[in-house]
C-alpha positions in Angstrom: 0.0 0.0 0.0 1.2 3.5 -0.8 1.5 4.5 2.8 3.5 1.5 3.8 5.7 2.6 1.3 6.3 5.7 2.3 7.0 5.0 6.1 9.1 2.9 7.6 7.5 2.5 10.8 3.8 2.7 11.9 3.4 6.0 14.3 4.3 5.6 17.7 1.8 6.8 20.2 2.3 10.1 21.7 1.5 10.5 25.5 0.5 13.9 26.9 3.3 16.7 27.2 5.3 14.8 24.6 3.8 17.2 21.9 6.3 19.3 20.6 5.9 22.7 20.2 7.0 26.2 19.1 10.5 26.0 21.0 11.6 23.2 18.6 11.8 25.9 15.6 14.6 28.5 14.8 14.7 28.5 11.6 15.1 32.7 10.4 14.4 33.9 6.5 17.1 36.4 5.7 17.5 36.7 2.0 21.0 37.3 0.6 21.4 39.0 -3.1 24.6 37.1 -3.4 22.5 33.4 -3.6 22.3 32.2 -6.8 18.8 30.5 -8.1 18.2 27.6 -10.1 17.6 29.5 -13.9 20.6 32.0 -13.2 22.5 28.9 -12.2 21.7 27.2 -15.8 22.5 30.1 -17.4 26.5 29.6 -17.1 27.9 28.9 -20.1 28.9 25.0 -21.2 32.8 25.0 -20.3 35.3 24.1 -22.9 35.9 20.0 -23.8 38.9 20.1 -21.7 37.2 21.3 -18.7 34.5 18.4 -19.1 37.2 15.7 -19.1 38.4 17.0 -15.7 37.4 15.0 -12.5 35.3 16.8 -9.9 38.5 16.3 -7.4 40.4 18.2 -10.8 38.5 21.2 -11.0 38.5 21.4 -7.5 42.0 21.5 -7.2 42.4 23.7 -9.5 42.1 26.8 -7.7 44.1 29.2 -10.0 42.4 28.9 -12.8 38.7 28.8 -11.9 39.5 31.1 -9.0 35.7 31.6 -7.8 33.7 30.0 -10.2 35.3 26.9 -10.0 32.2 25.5 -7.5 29.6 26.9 -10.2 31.6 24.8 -12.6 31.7 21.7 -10.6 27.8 22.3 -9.2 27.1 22.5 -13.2 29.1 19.6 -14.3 27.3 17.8 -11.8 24.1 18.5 -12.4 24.4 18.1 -16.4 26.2 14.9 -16.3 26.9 13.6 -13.0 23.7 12.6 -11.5 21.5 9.5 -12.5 18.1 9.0 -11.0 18.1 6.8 -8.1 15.4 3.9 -9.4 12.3 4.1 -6.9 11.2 1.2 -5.6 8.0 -0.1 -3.5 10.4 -0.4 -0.6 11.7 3.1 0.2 11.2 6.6 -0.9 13.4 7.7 -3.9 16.2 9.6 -1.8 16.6 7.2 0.9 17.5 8.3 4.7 17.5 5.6 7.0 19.1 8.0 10.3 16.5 10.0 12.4 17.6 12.4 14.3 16.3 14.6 16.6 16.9 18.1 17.7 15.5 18.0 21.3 13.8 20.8 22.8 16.3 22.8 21.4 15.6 25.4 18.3 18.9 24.0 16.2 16.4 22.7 12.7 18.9 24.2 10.7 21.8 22.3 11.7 19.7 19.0 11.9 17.7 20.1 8.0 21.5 19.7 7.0 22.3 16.9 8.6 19.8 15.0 7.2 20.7 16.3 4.0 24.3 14.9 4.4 22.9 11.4 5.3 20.5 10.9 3.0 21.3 9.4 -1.1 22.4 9.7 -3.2 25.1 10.3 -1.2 25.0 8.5 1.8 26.7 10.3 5.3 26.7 9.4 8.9 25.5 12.4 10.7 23.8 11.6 14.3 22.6 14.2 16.5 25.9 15.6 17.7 26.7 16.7 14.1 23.4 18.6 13.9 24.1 20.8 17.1 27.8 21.2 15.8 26.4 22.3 12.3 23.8 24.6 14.2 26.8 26.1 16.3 28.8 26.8 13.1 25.7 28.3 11.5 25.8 30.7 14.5 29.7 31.7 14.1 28.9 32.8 10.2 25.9 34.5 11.5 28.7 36.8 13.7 26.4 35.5 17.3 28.4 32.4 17.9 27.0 30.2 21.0 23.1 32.1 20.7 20.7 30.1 20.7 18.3 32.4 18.8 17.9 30.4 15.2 19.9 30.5 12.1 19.0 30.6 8.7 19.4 28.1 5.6 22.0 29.9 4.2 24.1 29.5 6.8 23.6 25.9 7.2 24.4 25.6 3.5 28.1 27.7 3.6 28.4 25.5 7.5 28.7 22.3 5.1 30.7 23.7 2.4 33.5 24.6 4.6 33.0 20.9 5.9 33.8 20.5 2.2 30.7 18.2 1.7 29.4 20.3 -0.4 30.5 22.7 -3.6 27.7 25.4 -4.4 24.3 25.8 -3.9 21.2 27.4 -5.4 17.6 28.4 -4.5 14.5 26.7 -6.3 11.7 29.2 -6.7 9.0 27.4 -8.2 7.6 23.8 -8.1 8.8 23.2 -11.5 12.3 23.5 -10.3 11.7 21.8 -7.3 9.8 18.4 -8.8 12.8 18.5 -11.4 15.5 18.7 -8.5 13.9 15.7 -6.3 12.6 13.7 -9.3 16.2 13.5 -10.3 19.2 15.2 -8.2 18.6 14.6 -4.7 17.1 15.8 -1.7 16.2 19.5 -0.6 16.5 21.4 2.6 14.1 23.9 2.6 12.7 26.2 5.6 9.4 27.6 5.4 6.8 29.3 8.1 5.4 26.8 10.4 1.7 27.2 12.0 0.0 25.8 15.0 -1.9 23.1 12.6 1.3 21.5 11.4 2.6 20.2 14.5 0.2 17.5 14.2 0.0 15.3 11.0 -3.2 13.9 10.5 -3.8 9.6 10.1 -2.5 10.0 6.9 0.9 11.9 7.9 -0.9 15.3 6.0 0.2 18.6 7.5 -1.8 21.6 6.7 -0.4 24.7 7.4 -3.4 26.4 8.9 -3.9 28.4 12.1 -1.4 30.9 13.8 2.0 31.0 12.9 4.6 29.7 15.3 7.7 31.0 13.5 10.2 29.7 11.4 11.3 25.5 11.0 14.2 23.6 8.4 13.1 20.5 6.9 14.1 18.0 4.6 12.3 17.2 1.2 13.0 13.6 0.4 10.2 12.3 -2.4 7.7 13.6 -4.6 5.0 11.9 -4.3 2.9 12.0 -7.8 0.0 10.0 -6.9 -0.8 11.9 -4.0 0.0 15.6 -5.5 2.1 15.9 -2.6 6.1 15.6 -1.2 7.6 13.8 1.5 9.4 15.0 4.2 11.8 14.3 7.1 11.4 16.3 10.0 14.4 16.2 13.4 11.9 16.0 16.1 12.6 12.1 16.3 10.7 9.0 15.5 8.1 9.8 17.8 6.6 12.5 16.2 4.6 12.0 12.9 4.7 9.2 11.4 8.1 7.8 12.3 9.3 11.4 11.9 8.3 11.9 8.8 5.3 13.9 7.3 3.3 14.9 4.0 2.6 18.4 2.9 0.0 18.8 -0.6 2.4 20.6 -3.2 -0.5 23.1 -2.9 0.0 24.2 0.7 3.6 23.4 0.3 3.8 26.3 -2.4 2.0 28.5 -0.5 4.6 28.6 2.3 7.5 28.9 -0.4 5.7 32.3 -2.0 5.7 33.4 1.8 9.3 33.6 2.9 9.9 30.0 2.2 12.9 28.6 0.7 14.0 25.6 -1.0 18.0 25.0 -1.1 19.3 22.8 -3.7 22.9 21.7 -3.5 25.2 18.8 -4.7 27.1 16.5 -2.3 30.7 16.3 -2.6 32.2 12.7 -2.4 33.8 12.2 0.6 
């Protein structure tokens, strides 16, 4: 059945004062002109045959030369012609994650959205939960408020694993187009979007519906696109407990609704490691 495919694990029952709440976000929208999007990213122009026959580990050495657009050039090489769709099966969802974390009662999504994003495929890591509150702590030393504990944005978790050298370059999908193409064929996406009251429970189903007050700001994993459903999957960091096995669904519908309204949707390629 299509739900036993797409959770790993019945939902455990939650007792009373187990349901988590508004202090496990901390996500924070600050848009920087500097990010590159998806279409401005495909707009680079196809680099010479000699470039092509490089190695990732080539270009990336080969600092001189590219100086700073040597990760657009890797981040393009891979996307063009490094990356073959992962074959979906009845057994797991097409980008599989096998490690749940969880965050605690602390607001450190961010580090733990990237985390997740490092263990899950194509490119398989093995964060646990004490990389995700490292990650979160490192988002907070680019932010220039090292140790706060007062949220961090996406963008911070992104440049947090590049200088872990996991990742190259990243860019910013804007439209479900760009994101269905993305998770249909490149790998997962951590995104961040508003969170309301409504979406801290998932609904028999594993639905959230992003109605009632807003709570704040919360980073998430996207892991599948689910067609039959007109919906996508996603991982959340408040542990196996929550949700359906810590996972949820969101219709693409109310899913784009939270993108137009300060949401974001960061797309990057994982470095071998």
């Amino acid at each position: 059945m299509e739900q036993e495919r797409r959770f790993a694990v019945d939902p455990p029952e939650t007792s009373a004062g187990e349901t988590p709440g508004p202090e496990l976000l901390g996500r924070l929208y600050r848009p920087d002109a500097r990010d590159w999007d998806i279409p401005r990213l495909l707009e680079i122009a196809e680099p010479s045959e000699s470039i092509r026959q490089m190695t990732i580990e080539q270009v990336l050495a080969d600092t001189p030369y590219f100086s700073d657009w040597r990760a657009y050039l890797v981040f393009w090489r891979w996307l063009r012609t490094q990356r073959e769709p992962v074959a979906t099966s009845d057994a797991a969802p097409a980008w599989e994650l096998t490690t749940q974390l969880d965050q605690g009662q602390t607001g450190h999504c961010v580090g733990f959205g990237w985390a997740g994003w490092v263990d899950a495929m194509p490119v398989a890591g093995t964060y646990q939960n004490a990389d995700g509150h490292a990650l979160y702590y490192e988002c907070k030393v680019i932010d220039g408020e090292p140790g706060k504990e007062n949220g961090s944005t996406v963008r911070s978790g992104a440049l947090a694993v590049r200088e872990r050298g996991r990742l190259a370059a990243f860019a910013f999908a804007h439209t479900l187009a760009e994101i269905d193409e993305w998770i249909d064929s490149q790998g997962s996406i951590v995104v961040g979007t508003p969170w309301t009251k409504d979406m801290f429970n998932p609904d028999e189903n594993g639905f959230v519906t992003p109605t009632g007050a807003g709570s704040g700001g919360h980073c998430y994993l996207m892991l599948d696109r689910i067609a039959d459903e007109d919906a996508y999957l996603f991982q959340n960091s408040w542990g196996p407990g929550w949700g359906h096995g810590g996972r949820f669904k969101m219709k693409r519908g109310d899913f784009d609704g939270l993108l137009q309204e300060q949401g974001e949707a960061c797309c990057a390629v994982e470095l071998p490691h």
